[in-house]
PDB file with one MODEL, atoms N, CA, C and O in Angstrom:
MODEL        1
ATOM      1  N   UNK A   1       0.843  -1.188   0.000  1.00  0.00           N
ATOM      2  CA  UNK A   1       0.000   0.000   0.000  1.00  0.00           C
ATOM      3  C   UNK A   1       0.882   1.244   0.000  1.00  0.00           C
ATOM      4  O   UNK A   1       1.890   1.477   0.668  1.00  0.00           O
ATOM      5  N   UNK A   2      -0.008   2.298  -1.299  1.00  0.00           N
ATOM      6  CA  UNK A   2       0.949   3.448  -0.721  1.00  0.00           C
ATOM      7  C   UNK A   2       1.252   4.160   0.543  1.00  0.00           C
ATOM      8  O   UNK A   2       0.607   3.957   1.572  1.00  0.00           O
ATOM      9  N   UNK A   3       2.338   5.082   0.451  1.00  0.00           N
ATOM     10  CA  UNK A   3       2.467   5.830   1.485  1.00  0.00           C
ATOM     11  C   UNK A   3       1.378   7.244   1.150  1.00  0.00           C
ATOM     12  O   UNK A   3       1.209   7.783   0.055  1.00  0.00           O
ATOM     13  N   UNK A   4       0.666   7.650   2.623  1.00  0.00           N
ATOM     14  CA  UNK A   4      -0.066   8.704   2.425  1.00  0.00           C
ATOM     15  C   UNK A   4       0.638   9.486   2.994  1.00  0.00           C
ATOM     16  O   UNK A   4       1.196   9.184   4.049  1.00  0.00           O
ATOM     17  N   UNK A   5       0.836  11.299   2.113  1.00  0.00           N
ATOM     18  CA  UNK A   5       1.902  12.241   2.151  1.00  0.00           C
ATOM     19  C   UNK A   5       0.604  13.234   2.749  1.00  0.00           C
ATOM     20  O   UNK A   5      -0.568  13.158   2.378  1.00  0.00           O
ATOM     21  N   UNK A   6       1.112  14.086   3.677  1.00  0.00           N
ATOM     22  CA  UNK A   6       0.794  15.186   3.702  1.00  0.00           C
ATOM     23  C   UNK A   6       0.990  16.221   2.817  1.00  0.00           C
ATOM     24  O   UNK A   6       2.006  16.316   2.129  1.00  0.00           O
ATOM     25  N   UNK A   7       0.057  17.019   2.794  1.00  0.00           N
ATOM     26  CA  UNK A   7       0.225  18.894   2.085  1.00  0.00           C
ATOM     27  C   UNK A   7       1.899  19.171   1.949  1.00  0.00           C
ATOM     28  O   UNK A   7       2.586  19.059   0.933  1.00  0.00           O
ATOM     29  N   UNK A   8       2.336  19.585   3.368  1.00  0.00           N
ATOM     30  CA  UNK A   8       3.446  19.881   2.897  1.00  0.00           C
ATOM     31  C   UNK A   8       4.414  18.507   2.361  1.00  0.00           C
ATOM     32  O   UNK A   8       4.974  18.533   1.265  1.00  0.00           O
ATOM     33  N   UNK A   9       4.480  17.749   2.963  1.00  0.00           N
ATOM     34  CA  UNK A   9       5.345  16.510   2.349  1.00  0.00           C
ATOM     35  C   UNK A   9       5.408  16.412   1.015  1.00  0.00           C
ATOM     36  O   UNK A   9       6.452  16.355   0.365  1.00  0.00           O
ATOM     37  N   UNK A  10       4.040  16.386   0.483  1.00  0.00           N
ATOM     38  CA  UNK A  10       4.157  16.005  -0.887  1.00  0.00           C
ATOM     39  C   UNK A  10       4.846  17.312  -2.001  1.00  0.00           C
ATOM     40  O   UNK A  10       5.210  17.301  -3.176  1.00  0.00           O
ATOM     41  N   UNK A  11       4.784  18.405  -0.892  1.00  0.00           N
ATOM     42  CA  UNK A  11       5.430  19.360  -1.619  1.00  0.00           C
ATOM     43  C   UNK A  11       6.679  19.526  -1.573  1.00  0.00           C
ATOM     44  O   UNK A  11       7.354  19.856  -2.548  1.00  0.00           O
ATOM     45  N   UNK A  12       7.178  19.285  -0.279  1.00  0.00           N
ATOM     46  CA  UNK A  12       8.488  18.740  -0.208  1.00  0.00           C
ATOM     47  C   UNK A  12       9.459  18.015  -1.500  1.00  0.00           C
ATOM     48  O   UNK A  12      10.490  18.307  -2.105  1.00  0.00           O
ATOM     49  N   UNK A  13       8.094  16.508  -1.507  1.00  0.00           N
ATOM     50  CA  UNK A  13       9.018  15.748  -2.506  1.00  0.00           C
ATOM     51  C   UNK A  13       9.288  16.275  -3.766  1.00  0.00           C
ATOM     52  O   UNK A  13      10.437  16.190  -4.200  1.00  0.00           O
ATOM     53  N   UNK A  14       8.144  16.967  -4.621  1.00  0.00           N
ATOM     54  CA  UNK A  14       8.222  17.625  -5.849  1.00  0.00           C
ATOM     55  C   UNK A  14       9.510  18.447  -6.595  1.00  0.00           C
ATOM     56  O   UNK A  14       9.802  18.316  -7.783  1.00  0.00           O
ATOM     57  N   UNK A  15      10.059  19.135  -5.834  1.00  0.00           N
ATOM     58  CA  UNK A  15       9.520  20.089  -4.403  1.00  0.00           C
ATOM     59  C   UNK A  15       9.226  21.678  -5.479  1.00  0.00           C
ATOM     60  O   UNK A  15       9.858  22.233  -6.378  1.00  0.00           O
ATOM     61  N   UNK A  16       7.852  21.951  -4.719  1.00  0.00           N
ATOM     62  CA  UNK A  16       6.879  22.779  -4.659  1.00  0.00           C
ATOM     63  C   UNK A  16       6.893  23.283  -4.041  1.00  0.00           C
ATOM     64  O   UNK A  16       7.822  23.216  -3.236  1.00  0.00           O
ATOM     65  N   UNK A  17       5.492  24.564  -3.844  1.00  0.00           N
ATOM     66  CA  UNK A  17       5.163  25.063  -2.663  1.00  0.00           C
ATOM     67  C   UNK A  17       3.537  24.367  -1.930  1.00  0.00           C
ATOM     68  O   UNK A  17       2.636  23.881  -2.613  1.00  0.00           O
ATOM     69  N   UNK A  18       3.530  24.455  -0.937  1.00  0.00           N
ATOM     70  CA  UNK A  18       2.569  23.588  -0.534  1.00  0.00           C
ATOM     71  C   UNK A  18       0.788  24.690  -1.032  1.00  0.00           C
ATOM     72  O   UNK A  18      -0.335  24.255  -0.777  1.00  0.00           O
ATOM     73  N   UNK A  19       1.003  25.788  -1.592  1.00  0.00           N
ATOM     74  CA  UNK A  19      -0.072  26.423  -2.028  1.00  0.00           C
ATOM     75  C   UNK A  19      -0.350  25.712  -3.458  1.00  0.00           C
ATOM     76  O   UNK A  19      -1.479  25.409  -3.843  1.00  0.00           O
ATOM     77  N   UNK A  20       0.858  25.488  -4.199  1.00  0.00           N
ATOM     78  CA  UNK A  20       0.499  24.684  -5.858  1.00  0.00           C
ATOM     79  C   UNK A  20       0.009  23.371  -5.244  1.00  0.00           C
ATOM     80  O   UNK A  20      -1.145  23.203  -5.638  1.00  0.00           O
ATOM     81  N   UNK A  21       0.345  22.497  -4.548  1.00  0.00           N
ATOM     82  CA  UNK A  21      -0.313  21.355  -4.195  1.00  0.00           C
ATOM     83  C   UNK A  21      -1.713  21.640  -3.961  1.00  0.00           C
ATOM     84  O   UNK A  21      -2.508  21.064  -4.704  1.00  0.00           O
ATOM     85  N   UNK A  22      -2.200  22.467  -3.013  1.00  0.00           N
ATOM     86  CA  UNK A  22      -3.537  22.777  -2.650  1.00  0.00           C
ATOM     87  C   UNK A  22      -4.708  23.201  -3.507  1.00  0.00           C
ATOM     88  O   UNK A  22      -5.889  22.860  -3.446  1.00  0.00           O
ATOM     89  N   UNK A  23      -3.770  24.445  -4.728  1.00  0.00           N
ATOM     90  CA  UNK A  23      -4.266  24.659  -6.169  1.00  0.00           C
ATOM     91  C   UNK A  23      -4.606  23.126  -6.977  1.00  0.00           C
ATOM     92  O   UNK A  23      -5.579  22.957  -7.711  1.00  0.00           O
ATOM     93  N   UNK A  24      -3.812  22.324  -6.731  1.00  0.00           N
ATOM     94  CA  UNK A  24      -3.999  21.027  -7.775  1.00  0.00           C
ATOM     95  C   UNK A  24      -5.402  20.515  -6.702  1.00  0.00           C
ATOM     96  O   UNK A  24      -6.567  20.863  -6.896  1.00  0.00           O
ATOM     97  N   UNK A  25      -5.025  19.812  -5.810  1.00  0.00           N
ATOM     98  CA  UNK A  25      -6.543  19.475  -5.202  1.00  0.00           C
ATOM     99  C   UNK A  25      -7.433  20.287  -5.367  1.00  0.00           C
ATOM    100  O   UNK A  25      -8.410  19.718  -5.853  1.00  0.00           O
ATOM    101  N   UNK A  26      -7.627  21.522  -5.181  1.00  0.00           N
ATOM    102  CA  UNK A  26      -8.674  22.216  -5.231  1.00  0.00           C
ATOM    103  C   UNK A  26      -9.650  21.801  -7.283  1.00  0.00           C
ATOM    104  O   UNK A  26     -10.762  21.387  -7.610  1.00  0.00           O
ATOM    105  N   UNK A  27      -8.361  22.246  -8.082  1.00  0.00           N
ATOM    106  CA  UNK A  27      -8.956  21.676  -9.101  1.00  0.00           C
ATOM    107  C   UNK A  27      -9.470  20.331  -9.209  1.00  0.00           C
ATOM    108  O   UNK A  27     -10.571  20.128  -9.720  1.00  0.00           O
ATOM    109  N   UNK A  28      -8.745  19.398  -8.762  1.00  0.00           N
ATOM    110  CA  UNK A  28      -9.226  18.204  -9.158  1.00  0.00           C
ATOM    111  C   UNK A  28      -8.158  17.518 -10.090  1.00  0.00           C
ATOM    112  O   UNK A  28      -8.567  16.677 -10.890  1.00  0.00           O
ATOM    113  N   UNK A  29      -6.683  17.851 -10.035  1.00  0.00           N
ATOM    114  CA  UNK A  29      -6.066  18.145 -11.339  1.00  0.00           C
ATOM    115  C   UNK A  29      -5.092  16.683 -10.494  1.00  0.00           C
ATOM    116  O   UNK A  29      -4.604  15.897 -11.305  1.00  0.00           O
ATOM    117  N   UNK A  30      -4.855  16.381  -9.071  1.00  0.00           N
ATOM    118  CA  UNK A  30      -4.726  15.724  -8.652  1.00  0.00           C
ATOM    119  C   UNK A  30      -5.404  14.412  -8.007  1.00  0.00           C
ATOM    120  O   UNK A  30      -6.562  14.683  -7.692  1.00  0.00           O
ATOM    121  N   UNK A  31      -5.161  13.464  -7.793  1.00  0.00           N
ATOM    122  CA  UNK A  31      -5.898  12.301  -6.984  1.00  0.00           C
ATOM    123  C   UNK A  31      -5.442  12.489  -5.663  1.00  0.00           C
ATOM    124  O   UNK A  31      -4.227  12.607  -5.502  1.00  0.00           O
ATOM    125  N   UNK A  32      -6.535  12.561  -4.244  1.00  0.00           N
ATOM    126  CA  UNK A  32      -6.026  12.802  -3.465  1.00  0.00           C
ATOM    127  C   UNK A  32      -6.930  11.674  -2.342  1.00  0.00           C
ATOM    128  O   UNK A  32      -7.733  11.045  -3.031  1.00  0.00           O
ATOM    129  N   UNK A  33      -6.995  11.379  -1.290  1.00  0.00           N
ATOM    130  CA  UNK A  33      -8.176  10.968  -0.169  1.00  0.00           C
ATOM    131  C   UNK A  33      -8.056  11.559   0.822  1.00  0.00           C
ATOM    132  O   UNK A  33      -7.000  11.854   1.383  1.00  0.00           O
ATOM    133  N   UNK A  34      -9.253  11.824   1.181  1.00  0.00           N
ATOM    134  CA  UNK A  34     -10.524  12.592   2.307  1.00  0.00           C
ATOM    135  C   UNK A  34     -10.136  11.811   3.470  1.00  0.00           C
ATOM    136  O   UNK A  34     -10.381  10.628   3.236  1.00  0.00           O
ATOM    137  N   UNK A  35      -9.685  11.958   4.505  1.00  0.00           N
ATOM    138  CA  UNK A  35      -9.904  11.394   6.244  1.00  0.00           C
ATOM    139  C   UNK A  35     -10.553  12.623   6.998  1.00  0.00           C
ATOM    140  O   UNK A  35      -9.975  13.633   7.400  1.00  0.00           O
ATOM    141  N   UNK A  36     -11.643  12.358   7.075  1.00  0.00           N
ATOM    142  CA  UNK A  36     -12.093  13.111   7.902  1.00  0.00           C
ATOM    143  C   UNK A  36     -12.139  14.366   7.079  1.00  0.00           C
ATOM    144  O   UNK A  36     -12.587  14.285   5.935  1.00  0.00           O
ATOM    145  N   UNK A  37     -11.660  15.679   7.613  1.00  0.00           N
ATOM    146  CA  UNK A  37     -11.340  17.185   7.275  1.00  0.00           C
ATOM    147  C   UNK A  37      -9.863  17.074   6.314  1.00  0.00           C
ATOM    148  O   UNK A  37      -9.593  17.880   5.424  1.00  0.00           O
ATOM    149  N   UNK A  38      -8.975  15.883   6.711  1.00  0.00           N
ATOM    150  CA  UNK A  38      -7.914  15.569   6.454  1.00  0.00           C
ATOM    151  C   UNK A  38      -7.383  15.546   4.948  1.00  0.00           C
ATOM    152  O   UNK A  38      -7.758  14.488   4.442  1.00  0.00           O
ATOM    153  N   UNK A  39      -6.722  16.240   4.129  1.00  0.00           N
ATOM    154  CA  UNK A  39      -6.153  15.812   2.649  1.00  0.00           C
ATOM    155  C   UNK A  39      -4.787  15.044   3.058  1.00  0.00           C
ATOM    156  O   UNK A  39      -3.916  15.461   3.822  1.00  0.00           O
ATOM    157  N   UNK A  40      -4.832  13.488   2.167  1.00  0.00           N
ATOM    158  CA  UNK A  40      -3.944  13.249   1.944  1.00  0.00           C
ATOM    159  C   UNK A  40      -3.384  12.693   0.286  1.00  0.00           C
ATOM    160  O   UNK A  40      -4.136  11.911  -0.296  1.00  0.00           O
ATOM    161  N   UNK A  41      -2.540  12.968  -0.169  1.00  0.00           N
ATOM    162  CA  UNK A  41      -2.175  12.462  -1.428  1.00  0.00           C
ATOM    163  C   UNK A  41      -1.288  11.105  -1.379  1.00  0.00           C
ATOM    164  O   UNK A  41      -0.272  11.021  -0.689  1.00  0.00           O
ATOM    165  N   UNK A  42      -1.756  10.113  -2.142  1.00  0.00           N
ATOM    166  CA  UNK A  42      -0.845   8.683  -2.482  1.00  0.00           C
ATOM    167  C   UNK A  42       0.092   8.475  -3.283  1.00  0.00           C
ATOM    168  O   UNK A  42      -0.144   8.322  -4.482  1.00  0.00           O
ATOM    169  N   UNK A  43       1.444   8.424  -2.738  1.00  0.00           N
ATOM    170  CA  UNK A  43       2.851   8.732  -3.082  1.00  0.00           C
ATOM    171  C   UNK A  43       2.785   8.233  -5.066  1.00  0.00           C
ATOM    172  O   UNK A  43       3.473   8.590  -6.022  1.00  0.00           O
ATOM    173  N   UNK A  44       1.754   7.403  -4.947  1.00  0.00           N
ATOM    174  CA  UNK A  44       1.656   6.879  -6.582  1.00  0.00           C
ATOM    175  C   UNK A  44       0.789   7.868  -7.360  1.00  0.00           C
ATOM    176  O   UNK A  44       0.683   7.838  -8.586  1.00  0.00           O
ATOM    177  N   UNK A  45       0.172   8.753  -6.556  1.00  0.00           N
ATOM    178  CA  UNK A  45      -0.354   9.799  -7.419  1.00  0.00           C
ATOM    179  C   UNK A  45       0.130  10.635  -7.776  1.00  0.00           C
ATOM    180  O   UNK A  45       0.007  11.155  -8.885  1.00  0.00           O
ATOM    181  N   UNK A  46       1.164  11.124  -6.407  1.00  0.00           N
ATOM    182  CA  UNK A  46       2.277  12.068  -6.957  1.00  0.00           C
ATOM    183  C   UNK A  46       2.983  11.805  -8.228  1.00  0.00           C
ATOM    184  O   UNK A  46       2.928  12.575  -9.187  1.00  0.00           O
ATOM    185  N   UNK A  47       3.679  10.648  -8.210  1.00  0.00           N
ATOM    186  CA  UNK A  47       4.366  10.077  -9.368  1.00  0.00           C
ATOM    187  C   UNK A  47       3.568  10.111 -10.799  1.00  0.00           C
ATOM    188  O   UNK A  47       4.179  10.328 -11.845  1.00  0.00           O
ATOM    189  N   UNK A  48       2.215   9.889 -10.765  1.00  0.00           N
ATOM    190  CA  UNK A  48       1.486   9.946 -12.075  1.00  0.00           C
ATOM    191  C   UNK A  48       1.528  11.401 -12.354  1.00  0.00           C
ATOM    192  O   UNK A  48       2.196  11.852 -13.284  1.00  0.00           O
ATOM    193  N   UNK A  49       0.819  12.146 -11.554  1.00  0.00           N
ATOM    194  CA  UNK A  49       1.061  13.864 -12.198  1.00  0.00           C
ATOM    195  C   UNK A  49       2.196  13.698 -12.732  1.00  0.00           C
ATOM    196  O   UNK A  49       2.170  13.570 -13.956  1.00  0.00           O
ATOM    197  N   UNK A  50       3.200  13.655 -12.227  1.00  0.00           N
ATOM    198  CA  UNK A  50       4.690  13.732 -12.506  1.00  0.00           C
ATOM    199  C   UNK A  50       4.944  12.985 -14.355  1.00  0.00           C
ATOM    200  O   UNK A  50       5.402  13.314 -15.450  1.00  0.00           O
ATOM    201  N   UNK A  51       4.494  12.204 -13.889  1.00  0.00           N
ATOM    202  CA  UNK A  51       4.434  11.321 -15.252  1.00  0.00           C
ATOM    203  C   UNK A  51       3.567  11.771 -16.732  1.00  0.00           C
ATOM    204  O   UNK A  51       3.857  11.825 -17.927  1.00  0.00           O
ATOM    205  N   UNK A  52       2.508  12.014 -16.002  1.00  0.00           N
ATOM    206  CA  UNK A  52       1.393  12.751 -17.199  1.00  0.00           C
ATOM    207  C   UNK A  52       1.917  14.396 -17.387  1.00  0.00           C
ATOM    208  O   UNK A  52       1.507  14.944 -18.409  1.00  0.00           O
ATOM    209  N   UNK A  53       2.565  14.997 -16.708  1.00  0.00           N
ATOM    210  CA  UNK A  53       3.037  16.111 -17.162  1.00  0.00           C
ATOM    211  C   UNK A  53       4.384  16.158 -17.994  1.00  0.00           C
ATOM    212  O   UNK A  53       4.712  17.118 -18.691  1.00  0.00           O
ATOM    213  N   UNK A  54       5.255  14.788 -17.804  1.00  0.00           N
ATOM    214  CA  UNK A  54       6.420  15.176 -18.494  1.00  0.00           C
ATOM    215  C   UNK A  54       5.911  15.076 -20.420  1.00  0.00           C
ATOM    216  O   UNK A  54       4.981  14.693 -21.130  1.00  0.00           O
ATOM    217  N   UNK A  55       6.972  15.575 -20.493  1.00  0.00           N
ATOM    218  CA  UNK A  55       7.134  16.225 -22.139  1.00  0.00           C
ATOM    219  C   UNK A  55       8.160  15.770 -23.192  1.00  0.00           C
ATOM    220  O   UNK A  55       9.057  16.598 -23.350  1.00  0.00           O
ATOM    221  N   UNK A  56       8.213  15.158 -23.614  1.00  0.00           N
ATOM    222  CA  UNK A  56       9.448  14.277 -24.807  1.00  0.00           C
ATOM    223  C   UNK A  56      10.343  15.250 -25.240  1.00  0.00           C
ATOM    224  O   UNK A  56       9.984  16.318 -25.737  1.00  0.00           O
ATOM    225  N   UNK A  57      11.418  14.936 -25.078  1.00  0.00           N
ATOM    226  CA  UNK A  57      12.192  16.077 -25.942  1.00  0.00           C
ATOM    227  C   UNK A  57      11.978  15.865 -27.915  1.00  0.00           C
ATOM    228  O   UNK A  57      11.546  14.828 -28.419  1.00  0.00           O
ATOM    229  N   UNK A  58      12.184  16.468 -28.303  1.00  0.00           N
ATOM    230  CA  UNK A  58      11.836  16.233 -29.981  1.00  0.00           C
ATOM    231  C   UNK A  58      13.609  16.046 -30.086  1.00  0.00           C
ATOM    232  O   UNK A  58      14.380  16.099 -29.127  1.00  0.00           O
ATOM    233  N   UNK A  59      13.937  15.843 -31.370  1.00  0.00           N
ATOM    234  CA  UNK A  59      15.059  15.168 -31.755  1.00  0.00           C
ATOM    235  C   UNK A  59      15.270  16.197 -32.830  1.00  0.00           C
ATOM    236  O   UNK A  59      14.290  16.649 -33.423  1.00  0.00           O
ATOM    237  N   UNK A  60      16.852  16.715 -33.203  1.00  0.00           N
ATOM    238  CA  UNK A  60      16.725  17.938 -33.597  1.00  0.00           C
ATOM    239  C   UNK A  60      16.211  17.833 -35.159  1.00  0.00           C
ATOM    240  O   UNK A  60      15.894  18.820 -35.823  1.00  0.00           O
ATOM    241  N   UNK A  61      16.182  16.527 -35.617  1.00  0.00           N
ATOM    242  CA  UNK A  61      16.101  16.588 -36.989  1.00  0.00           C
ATOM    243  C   UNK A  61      14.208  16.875 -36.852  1.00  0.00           C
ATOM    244  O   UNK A  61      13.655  17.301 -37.866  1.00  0.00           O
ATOM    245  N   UNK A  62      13.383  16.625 -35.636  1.00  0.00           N
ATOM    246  CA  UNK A  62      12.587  16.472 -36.203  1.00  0.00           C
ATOM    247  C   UNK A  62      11.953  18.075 -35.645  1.00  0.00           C
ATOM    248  O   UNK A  62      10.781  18.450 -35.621  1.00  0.00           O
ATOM    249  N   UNK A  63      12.931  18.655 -35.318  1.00  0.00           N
ATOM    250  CA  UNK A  63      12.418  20.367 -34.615  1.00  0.00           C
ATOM    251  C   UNK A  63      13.103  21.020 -36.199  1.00  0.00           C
ATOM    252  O   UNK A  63      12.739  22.193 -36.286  1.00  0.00           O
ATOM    253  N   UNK A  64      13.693  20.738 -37.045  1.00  0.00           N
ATOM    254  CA  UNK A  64      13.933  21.441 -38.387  1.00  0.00           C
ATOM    255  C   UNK A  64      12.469  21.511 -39.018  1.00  0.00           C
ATOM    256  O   UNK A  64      11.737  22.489 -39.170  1.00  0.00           O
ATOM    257  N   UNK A  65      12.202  19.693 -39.453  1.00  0.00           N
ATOM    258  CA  UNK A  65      10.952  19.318 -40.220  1.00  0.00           C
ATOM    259  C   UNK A  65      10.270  20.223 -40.272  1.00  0.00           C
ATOM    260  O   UNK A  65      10.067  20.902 -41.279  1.00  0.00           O
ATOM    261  N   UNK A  66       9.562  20.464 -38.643  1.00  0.00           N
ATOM    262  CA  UNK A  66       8.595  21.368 -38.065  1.00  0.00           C
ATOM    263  C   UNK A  66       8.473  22.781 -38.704  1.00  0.00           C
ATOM    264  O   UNK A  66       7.409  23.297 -39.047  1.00  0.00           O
ATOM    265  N   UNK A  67       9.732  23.346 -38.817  1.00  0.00           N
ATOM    266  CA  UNK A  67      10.323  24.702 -38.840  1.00  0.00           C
ATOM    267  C   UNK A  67       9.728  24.740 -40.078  1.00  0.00           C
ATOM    268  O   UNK A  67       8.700  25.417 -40.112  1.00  0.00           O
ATOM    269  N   UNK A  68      10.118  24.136 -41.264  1.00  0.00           N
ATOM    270  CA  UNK A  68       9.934  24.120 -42.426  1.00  0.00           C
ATOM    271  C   UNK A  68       8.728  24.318 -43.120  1.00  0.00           C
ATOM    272  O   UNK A  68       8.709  24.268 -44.350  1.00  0.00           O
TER     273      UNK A  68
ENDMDL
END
């Protein structure tokens, strides 16, 4: 089972500020669970944002193509 991170923790790991973490829950832009009043985020959710946000580098022959 994952580890459940606190607000600041999970901003820690990123590392962020713990207001962009709160911005992402608030949207919905993150997966997070409810205890009580409690937010916590699952260390595997962190990692998916992380994952669904990265970006491929292009390869230079194919940033010419483009240009063209």
């Amino acid at each position: 089972m994952d580890e459940l991170l606190k607000v600041h923790e999970a901003a820690a790991l990123l590392p962020t500020s713990e207001r962009f973490i709160r911005r992402l829950i608030a949207e919905r832009r993150i997966e997070f669970v409810k205890i009580g009043r409690h937010v916590r985020i699952r260390e595997s959710a962190l990692l998916a944002f992380v994952v669904t946000g990265t970006v491929e580098p292009l390869m230079t022959h194919e940033v010419t193509e483009k240009a063209a």
